[in-house]
Backbone of each chain as nested JSON, in Angstrom:
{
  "chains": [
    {"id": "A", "residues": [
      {"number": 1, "name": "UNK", "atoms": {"N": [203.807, 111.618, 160.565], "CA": [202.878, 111.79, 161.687], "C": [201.504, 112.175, 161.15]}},
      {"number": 2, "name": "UNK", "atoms": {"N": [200.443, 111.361, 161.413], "CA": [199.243, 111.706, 161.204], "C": [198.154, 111.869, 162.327]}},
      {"number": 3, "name": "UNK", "atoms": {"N": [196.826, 112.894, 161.744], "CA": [195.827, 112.978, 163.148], "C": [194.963, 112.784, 162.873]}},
      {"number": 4, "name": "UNK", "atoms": {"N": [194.094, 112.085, 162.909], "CA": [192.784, 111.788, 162.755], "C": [191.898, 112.034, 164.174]}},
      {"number": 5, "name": "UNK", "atoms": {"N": [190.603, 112.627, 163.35], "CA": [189.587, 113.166, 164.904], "C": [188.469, 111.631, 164.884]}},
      {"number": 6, "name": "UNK", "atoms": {"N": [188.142, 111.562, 165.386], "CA": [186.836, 110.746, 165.759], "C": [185.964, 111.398, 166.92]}},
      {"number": 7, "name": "UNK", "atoms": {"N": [184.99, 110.819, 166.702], "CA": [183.457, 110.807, 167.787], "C": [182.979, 110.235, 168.481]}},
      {"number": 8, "name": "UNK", "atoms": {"N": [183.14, 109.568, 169.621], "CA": [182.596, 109.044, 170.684], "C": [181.453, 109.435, 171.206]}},
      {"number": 9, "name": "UNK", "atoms": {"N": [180.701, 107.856, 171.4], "CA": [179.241, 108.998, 172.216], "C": [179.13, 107.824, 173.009]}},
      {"number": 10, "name": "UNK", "atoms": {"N": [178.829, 108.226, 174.568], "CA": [178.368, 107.472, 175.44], "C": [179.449, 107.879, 176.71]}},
      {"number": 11, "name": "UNK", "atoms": {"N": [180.547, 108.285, 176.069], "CA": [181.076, 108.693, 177.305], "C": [180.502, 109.754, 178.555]}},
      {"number": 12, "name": "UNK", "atoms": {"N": [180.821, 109.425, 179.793], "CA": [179.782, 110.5, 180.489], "C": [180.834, 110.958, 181.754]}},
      {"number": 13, "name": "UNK", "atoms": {"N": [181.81, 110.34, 182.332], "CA": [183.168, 110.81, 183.055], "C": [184.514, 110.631, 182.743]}},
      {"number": 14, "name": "UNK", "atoms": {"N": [185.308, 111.015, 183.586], "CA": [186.562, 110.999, 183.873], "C": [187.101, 108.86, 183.353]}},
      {"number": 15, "name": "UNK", "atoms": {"N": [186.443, 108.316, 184.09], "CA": [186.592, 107.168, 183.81], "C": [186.53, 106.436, 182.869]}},
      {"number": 16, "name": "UNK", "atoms": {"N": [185.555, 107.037, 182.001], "CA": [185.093, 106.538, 180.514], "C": [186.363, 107.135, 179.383]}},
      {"number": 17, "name": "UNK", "atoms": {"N": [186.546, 108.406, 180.163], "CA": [187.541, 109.424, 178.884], "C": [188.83, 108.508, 179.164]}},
      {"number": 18, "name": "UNK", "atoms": {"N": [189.163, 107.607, 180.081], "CA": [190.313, 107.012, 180.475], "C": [190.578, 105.528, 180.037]}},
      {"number": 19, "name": "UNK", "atoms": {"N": [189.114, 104.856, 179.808], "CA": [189.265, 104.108, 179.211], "C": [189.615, 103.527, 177.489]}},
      {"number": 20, "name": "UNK", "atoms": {"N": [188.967, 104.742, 176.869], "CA": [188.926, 105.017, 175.715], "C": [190.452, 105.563, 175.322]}},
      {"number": 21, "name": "UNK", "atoms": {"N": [191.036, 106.09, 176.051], "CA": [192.176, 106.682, 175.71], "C": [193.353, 105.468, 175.714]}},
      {"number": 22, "name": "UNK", "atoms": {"N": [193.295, 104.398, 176.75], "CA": [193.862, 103.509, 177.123], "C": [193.596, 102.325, 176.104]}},
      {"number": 23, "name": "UNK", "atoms": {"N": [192.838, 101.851, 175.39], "CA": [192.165, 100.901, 174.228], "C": [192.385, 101.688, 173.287]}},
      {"number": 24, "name": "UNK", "atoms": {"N": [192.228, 103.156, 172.953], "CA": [192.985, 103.273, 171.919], "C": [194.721, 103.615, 171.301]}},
      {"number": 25, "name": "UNK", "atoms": {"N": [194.914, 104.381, 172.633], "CA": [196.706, 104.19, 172.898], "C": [197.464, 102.888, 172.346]}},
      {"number": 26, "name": "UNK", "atoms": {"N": [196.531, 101.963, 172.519], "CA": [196.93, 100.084, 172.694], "C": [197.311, 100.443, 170.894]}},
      {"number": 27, "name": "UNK", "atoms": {"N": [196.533, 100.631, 170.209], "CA": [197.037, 100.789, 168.765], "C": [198.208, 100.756, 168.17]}},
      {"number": 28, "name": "UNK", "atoms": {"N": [198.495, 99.741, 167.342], "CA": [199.964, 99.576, 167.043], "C": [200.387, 100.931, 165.957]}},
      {"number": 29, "name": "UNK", "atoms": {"N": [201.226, 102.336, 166.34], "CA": [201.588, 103.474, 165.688], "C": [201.014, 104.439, 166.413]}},
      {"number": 30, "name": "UNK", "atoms": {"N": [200.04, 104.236, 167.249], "CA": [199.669, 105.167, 167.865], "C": [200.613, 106.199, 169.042]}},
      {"number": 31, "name": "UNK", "atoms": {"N": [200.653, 107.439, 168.93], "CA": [201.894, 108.19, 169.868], "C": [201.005, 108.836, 170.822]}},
      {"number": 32, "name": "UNK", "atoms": {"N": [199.574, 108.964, 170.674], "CA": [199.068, 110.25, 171.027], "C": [197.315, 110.333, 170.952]}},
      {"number": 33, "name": "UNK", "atoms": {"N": [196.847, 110.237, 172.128], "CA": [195.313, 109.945, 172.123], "C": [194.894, 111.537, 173.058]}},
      {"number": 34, "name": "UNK", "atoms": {"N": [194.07, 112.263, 172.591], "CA": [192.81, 113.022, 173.08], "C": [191.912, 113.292, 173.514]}},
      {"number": 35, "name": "UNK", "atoms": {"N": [191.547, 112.912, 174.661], "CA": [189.984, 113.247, 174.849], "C": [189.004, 114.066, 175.285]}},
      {"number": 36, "name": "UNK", "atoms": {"N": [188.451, 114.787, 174.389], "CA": [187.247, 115.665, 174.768], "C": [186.248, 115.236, 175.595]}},
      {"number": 37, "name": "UNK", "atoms": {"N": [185.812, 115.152, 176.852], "CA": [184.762, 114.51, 177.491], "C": [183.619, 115.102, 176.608]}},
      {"number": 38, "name": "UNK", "atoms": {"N": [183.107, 116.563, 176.865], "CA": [182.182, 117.088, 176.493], "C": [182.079, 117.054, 175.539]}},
      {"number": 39, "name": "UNK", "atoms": {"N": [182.744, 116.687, 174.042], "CA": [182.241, 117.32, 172.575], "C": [182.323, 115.71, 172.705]}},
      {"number": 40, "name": "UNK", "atoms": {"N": [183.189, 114.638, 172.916], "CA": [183.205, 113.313, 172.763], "C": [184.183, 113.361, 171.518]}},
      {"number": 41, "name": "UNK", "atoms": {"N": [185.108, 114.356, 171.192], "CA": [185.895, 114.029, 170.394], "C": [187.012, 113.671, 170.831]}},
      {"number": 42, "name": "UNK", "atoms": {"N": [187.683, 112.635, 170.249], "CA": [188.686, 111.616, 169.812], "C": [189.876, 111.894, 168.911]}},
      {"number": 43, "name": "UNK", "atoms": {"N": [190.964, 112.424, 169.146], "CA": [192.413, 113.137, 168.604], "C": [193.222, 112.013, 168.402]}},
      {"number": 44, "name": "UNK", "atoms": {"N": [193.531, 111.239, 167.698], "CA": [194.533, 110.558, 167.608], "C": [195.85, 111.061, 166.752]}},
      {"number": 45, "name": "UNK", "atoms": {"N": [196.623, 110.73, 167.309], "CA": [198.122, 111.121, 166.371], "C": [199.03, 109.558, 166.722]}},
      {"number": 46, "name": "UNK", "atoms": {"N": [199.64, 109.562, 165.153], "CA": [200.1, 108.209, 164.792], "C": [201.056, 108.354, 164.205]}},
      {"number": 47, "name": "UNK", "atoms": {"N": [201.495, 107.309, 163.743], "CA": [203.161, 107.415, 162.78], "C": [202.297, 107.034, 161.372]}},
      {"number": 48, "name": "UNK", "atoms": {"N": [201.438, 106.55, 160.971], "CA": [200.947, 106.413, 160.067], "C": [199.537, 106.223, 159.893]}},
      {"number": 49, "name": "UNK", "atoms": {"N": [198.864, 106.617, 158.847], "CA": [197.344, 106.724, 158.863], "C": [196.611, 105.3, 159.196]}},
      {"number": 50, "name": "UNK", "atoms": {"N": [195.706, 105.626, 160.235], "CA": [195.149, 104.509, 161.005], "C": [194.145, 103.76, 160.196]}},
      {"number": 51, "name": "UNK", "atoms": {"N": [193.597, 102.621, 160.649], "CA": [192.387, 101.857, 159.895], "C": [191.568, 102.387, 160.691]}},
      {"number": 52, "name": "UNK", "atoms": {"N": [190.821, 102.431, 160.338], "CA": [189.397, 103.518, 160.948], "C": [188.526, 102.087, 161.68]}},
      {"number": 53, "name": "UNK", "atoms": {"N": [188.677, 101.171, 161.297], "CA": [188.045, 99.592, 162.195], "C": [189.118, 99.258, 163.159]}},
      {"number": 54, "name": "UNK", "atoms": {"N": [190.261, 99.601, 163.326], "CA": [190.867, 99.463, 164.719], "C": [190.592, 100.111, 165.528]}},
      {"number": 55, "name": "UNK", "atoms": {"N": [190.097, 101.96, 165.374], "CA": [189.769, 102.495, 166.25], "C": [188.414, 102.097, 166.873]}},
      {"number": 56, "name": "UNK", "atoms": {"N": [187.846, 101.539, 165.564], "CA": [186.007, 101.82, 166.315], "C": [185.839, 100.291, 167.041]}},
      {"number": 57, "name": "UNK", "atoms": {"N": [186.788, 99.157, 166.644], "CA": [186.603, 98.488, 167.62], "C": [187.494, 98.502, 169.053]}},
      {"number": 58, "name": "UNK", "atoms": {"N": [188.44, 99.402, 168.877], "CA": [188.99, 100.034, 170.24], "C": [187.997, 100.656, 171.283]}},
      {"number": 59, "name": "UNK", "atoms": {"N": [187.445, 101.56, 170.347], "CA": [186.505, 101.989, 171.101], "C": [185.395, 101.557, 171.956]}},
      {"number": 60, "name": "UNK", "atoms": {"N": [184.937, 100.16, 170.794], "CA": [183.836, 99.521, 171.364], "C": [184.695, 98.5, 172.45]}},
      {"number": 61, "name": "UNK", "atoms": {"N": [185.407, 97.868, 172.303], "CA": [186.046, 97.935, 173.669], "C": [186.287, 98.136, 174.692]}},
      {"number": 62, "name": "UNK", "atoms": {"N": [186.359, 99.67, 174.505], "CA": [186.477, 100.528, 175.74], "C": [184.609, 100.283, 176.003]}},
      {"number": 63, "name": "UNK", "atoms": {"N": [184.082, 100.263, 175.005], "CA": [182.37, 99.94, 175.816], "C": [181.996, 101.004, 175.783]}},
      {"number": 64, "name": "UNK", "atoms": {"N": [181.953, 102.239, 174.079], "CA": [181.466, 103.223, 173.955], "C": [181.043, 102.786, 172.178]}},
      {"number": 65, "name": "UNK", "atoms": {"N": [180.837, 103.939, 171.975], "CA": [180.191, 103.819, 170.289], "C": [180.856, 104.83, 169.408]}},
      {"number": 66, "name": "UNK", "atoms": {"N": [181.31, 104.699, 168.335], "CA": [182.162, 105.702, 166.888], "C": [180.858, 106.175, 166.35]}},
      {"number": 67, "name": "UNK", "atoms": {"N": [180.963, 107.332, 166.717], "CA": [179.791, 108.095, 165.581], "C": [180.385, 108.231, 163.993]}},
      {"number": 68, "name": "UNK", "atoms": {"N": [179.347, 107.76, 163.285], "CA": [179.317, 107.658, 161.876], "C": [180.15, 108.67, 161.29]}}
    ]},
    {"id": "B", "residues": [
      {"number": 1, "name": "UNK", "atoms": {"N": [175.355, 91.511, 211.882], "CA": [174.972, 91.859, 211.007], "C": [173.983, 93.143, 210.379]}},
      {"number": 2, "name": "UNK", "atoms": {"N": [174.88, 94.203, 209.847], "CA": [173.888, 95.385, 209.844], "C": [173.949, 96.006, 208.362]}},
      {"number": 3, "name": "UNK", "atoms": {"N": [172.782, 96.212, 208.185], "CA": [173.0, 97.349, 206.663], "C": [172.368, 98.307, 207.203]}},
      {"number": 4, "name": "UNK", "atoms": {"N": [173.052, 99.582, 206.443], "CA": [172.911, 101.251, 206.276], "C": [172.659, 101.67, 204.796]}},
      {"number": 5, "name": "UNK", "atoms": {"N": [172.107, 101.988, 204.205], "CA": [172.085, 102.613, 203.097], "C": [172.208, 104.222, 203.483]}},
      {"number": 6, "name": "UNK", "atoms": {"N": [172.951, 104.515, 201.938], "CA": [173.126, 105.425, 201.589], "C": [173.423, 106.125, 200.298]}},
      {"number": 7, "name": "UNK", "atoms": {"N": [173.276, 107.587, 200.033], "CA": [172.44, 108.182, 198.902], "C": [173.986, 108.838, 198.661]}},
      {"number": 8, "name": "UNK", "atoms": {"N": [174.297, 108.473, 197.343], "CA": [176.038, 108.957, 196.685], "C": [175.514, 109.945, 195.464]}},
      {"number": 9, "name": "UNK", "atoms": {"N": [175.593, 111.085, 195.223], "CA": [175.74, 111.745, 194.093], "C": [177.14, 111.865, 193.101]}},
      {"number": 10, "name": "UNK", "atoms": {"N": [176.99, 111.742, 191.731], "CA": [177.895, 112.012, 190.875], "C": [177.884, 111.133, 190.328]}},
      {"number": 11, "name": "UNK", "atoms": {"N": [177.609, 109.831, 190.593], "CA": [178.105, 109.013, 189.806], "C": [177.422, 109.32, 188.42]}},
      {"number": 12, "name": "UNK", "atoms": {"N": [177.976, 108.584, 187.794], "CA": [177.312, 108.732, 186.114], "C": [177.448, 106.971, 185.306]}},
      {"number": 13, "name": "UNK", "atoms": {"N": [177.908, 106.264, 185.262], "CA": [178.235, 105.677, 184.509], "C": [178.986, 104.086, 185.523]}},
      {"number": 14, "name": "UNK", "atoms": {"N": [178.91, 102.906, 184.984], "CA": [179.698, 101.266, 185.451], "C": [181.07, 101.733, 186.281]}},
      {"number": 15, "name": "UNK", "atoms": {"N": [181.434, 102.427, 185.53], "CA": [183.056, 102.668, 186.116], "C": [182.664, 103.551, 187.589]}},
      {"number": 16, "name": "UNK", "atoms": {"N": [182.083, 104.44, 187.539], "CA": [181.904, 105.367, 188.974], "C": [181.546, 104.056, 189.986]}},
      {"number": 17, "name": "UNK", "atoms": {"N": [180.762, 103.357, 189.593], "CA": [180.126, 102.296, 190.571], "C": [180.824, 101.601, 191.111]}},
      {"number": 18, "name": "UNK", "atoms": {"N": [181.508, 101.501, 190.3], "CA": [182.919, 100.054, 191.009], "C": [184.101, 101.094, 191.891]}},
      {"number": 19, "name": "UNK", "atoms": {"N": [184.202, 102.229, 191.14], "CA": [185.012, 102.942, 192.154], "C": [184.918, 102.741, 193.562]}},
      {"number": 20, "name": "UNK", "atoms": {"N": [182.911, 103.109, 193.755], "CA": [182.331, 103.879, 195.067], "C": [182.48, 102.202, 195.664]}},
      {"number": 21, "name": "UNK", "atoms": {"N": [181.851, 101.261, 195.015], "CA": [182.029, 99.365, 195.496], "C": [183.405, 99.344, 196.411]}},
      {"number": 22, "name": "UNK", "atoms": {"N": [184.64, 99.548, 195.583], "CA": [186.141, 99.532, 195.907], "C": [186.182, 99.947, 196.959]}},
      {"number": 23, "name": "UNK", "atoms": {"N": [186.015, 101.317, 197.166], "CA": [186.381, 102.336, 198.403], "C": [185.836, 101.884, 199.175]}},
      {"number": 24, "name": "UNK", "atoms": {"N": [184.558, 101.828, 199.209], "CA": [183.252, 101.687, 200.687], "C": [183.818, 99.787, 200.916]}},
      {"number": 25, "name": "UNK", "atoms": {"N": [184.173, 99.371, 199.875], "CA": [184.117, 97.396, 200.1], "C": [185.545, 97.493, 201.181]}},
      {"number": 26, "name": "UNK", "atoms": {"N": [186.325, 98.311, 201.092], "CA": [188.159, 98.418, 201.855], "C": [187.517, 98.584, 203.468]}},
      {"number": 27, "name": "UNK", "atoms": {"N": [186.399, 99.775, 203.698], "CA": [186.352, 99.809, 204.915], "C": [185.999, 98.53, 205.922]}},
      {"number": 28, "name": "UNK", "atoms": {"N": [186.625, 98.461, 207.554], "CA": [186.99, 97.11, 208.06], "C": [185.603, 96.972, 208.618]}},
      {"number": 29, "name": "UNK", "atoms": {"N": [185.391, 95.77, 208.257], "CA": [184.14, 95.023, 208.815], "C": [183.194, 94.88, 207.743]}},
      {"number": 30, "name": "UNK", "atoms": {"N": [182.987, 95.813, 206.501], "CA": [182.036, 95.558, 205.757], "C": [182.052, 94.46, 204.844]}},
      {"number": 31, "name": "UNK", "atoms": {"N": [181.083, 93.935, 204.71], "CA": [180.975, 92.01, 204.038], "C": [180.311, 92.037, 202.557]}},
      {"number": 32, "name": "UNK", "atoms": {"N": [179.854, 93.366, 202.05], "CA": [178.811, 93.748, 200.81], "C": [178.642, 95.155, 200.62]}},
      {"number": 33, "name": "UNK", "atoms": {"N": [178.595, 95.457, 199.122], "CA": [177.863, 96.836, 198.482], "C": [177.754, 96.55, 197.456]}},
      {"number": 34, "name": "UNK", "atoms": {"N": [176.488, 97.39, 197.449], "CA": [175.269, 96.959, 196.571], "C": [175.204, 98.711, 196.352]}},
      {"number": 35, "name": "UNK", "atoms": {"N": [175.316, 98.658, 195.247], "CA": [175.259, 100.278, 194.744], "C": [173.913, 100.383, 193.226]}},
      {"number": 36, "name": "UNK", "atoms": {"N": [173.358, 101.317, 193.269], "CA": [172.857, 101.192, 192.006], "C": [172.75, 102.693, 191.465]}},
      {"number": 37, "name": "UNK", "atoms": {"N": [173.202, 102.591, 190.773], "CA": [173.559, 103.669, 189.51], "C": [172.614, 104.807, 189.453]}},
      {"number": 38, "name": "UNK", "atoms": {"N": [171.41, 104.067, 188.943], "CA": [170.368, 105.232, 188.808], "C": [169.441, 106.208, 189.997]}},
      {"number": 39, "name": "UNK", "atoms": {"N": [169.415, 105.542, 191.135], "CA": [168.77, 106.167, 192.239], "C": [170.379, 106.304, 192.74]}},
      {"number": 40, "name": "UNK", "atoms": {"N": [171.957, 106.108, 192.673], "CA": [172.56, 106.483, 193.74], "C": [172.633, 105.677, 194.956]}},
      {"number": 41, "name": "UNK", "atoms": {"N": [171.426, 104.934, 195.473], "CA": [171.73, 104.346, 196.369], "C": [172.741, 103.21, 196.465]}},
      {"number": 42, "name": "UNK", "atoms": {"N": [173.001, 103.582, 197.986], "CA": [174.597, 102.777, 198.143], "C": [173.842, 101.405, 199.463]}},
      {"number": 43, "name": "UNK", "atoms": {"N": [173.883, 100.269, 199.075], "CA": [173.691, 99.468, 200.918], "C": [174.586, 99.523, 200.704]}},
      {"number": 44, "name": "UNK", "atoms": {"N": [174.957, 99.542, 202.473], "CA": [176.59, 98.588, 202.715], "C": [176.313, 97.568, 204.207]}},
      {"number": 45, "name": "UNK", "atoms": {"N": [176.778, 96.484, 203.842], "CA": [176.105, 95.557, 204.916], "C": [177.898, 95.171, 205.51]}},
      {"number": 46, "name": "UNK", "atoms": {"N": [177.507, 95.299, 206.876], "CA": [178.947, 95.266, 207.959], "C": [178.532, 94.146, 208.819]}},
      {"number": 47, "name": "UNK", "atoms": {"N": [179.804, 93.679, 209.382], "CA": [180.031, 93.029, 210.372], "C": [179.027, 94.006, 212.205]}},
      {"number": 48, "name": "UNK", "atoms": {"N": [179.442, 94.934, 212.005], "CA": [179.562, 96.287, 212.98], "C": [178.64, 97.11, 212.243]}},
      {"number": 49, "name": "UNK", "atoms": {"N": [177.935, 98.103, 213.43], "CA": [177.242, 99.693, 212.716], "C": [178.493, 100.3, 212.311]}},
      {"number": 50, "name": "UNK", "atoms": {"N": [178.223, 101.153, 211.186], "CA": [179.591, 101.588, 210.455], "C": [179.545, 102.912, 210.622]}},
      {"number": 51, "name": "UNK", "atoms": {"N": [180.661, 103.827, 210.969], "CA": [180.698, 105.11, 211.457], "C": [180.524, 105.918, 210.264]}},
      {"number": 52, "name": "UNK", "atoms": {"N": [180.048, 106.47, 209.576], "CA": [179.124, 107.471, 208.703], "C": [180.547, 107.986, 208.318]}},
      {"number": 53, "name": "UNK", "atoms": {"N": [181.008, 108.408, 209.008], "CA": [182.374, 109.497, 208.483], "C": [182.859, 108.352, 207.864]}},
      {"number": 54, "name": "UNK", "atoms": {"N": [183.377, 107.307, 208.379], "CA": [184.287, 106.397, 207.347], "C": [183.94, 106.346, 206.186]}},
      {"number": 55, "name": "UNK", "atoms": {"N": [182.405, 106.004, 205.754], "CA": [181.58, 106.002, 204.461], "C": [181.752, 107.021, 203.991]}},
      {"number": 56, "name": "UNK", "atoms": {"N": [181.525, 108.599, 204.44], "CA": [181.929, 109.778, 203.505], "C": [183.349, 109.943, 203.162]}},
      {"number": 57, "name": "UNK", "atoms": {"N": [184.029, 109.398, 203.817], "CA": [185.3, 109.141, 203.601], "C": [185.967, 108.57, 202.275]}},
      {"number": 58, "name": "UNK", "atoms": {"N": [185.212, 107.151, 202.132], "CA": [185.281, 106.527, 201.229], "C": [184.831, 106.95, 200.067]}},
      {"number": 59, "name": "UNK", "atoms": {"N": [183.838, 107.151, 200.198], "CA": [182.489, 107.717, 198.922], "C": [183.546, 109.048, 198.407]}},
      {"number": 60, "name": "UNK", "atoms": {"N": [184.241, 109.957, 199.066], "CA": [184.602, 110.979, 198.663], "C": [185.981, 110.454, 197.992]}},
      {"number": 61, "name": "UNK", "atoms": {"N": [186.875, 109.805, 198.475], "CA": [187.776, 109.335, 198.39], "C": [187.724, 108.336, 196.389]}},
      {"number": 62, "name": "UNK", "atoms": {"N": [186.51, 108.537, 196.359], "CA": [186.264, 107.246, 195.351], "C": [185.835, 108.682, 194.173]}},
      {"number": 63, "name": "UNK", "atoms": {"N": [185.977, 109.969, 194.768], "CA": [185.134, 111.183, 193.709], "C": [184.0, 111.478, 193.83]}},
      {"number": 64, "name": "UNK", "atoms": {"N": [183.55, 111.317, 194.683], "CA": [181.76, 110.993, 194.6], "C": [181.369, 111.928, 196.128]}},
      {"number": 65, "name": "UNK", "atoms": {"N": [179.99, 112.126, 196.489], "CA": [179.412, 112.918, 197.392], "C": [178.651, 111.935, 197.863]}},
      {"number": 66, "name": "UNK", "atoms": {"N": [178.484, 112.199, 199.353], "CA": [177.819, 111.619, 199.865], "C": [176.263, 112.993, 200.501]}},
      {"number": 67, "name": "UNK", "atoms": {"N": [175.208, 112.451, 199.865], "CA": [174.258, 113.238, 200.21], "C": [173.609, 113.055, 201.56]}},
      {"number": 68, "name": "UNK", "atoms": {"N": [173.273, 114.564, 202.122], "CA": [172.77, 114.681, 203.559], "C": [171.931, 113.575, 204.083]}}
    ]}
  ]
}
Protein backbone atom coordinates (compact mmCIF):
# COMPACT_ATOMS: atom_id res chain seq x y z
CA UNK A 1 0.00 0.00 0.00
CA UNK A 2 1.30 3.28 -1.01
CA UNK A 3 0.36 7.27 -0.52
CA UNK A 4 1.30 9.76 -2.45
CA UNK A 5 0.13 13.63 -1.79
CA UNK A 6 -0.34 15.88 -4.76
CA UNK A 7 -1.51 19.59 -5.43
CA UNK A 8 -4.32 20.73 -7.18
CA UNK A 9 -5.02 24.26 -7.97
CA UNK A 10 -8.11 25.55 -9.48
CA UNK A 11 -10.40 23.75 -7.52
CA UNK A 12 -12.97 26.18 -5.92
CA UNK A 13 -16.19 23.71 -4.63
CA UNK A 14 -17.75 20.77 -3.56
CA UNK A 15 -18.14 19.86 -7.26
CA UNK A 16 -14.68 20.29 -8.43
CA UNK A 17 -13.34 18.23 -5.12
CA UNK A 18 -15.79 15.48 -6.68
CA UNK A 19 -14.67 15.49 -9.82
CA UNK A 20 -11.11 15.13 -9.22
CA UNK A 21 -11.66 12.45 -6.80
CA UNK A 22 -13.78 10.50 -9.37
CA UNK A 23 -10.90 10.77 -12.48
CA UNK A 24 -8.58 9.96 -10.11
CA UNK A 25 -10.28 6.91 -8.25
CA UNK A 26 -10.61 5.72 -12.17
CA UNK A 27 -6.76 4.79 -11.69
CA UNK A 28 -5.92 1.32 -12.23
CA UNK A 29 -4.53 0.34 -8.14
CA UNK A 30 -5.99 3.08 -6.85
CA UNK A 31 -8.09 2.17 -3.26
CA UNK A 32 -8.32 5.59 -1.91
CA UNK A 33 -8.54 9.33 -3.07
CA UNK A 34 -8.53 12.63 -0.66
CA UNK A 35 -9.56 15.78 -1.05
CA UNK A 36 -8.57 18.88 0.61
CA UNK A 37 -10.76 21.65 -0.97
CA UNK A 38 -8.90 24.41 0.82
CA UNK A 39 -5.10 23.42 0.84
CA UNK A 40 -5.97 21.65 -2.79
CA UNK A 41 -4.22 18.68 -1.56
CA UNK A 42 -4.58 15.36 -3.23
CA UNK A 43 -4.10 11.90 -0.90
CA UNK A 44 -3.93 9.06 -2.93
CA UNK A 45 -3.50 5.50 -1.56
CA UNK A 46 -2.77 2.58 -3.98
CA UNK A 47 -1.63 -0.98 -4.10
CA UNK A 48 1.39 0.19 -5.77
CA UNK A 49 3.42 3.34 -6.43
CA UNK A 50 1.60 5.45 -9.00
CA UNK A 51 3.01 7.16 -12.31
CA UNK A 52 2.87 10.62 -11.39
CA UNK A 53 1.53 11.31 -15.45
CA UNK A 54 -1.58 9.27 -14.73
CA UNK A 55 -2.45 11.37 -11.99
CA UNK A 56 -1.72 14.78 -13.57
CA UNK A 57 -3.51 13.79 -16.57
CA UNK A 58 -6.41 12.56 -14.33
CA UNK A 59 -6.44 15.55 -13.01
CA UNK A 60 -6.36 17.57 -16.05
CA UNK A 61 -9.29 15.72 -16.90
CA UNK A 62 -11.08 16.42 -14.17
CA UNK A 63 -10.28 20.17 -15.75
CA UNK A 64 -7.89 21.30 -12.91
CA UNK A 65 -3.98 21.70 -12.86
CA UNK A 66 -0.94 19.42 -10.74
CA UNK A 67 1.15 21.86 -9.09
CA UNK A 68 4.79 21.27 -9.84
CA UNK B 1 -43.49 34.19 -23.41
CA UNK B 2 -41.71 35.71 -20.34
CA UNK B 3 -38.20 36.19 -18.84
CA UNK B 4 -37.36 37.06 -15.11
CA UNK B 5 -33.94 37.34 -14.18
CA UNK B 6 -32.40 36.62 -11.28
CA UNK B 7 -29.32 37.21 -8.94
CA UNK B 8 -27.92 33.44 -7.42
CA UNK B 9 -25.03 33.70 -4.95
CA UNK B 10 -22.39 30.92 -4.34
CA UNK B 11 -21.75 29.77 -7.25
CA UNK B 12 -18.03 29.52 -7.92
CA UNK B 13 -17.05 27.56 -10.74
CA UNK B 14 -18.81 25.42 -14.59
CA UNK B 15 -20.07 22.75 -12.36
CA UNK B 16 -22.25 25.16 -9.88
CA UNK B 17 -23.74 26.54 -13.20
CA UNK B 18 -25.06 23.52 -14.65
CA UNK B 19 -26.32 22.49 -11.27
CA UNK B 20 -28.40 25.96 -10.86
CA UNK B 21 -29.27 25.33 -15.28
CA UNK B 22 -30.60 21.61 -14.07
CA UNK B 23 -32.74 22.65 -11.16
CA UNK B 24 -34.30 26.02 -12.44
CA UNK B 25 -34.43 24.08 -16.40
CA UNK B 26 -36.94 20.96 -14.31
CA UNK B 27 -39.32 23.75 -13.24
CA UNK B 28 -42.82 23.33 -15.52
CA UNK B 29 -43.13 25.73 -18.20
CA UNK B 30 -39.63 27.05 -18.38
CA UNK B 31 -38.13 26.81 -22.17
CA UNK B 32 -34.31 28.43 -21.21
CA UNK B 33 -31.49 29.43 -18.59
CA UNK B 34 -29.03 31.42 -19.22
CA UNK B 35 -26.87 31.72 -16.12
CA UNK B 36 -23.57 33.49 -15.99
CA UNK B 37 -21.03 32.76 -13.56
CA UNK B 38 -19.43 35.94 -12.88
CA UNK B 39 -22.27 38.52 -12.18
CA UNK B 40 -24.56 35.41 -10.85
CA UNK B 41 -27.16 36.37 -12.97
CA UNK B 42 -29.71 33.76 -13.67
CA UNK B 43 -32.57 34.57 -16.94
CA UNK B 44 -35.08 32.10 -16.97
CA UNK B 45 -37.44 32.42 -19.90
CA UNK B 46 -41.07 30.45 -19.30
CA UNK B 47 -43.91 29.53 -21.06
CA UNK B 48 -45.95 31.37 -17.88
CA UNK B 49 -44.76 34.26 -15.18
CA UNK B 50 -42.90 31.91 -12.89
CA UNK B 51 -43.72 31.92 -9.15
CA UNK B 52 -40.42 33.24 -7.41
CA UNK B 53 -40.72 30.59 -4.66
CA UNK B 54 -40.43 27.80 -7.25
CA UNK B 55 -37.06 29.52 -8.46
CA UNK B 56 -35.78 29.81 -4.78
CA UNK B 57 -36.72 26.52 -4.55
CA UNK B 58 -34.73 25.34 -7.22
CA UNK B 59 -31.72 27.66 -6.89
CA UNK B 60 -31.58 26.35 -3.23
CA UNK B 61 -32.24 22.92 -4.05
CA UNK B 62 -29.20 23.10 -6.61
CA UNK B 63 -26.89 24.64 -3.18
CA UNK B 64 -27.00 28.00 -4.15
CA UNK B 65 -28.93 31.35 -2.72
CA UNK B 66 -31.10 33.17 -4.23
CA UNK B 67 -30.42 36.98 -3.53
CA UNK B 68 -33.14 39.55 -2.31
Amino acid sequence: MTTAIYNVSGMTCAHCVNSVREEVGQISGVSAVDVDLETGRVTVTSDVPLDDTQVREAVEEAGYELKA
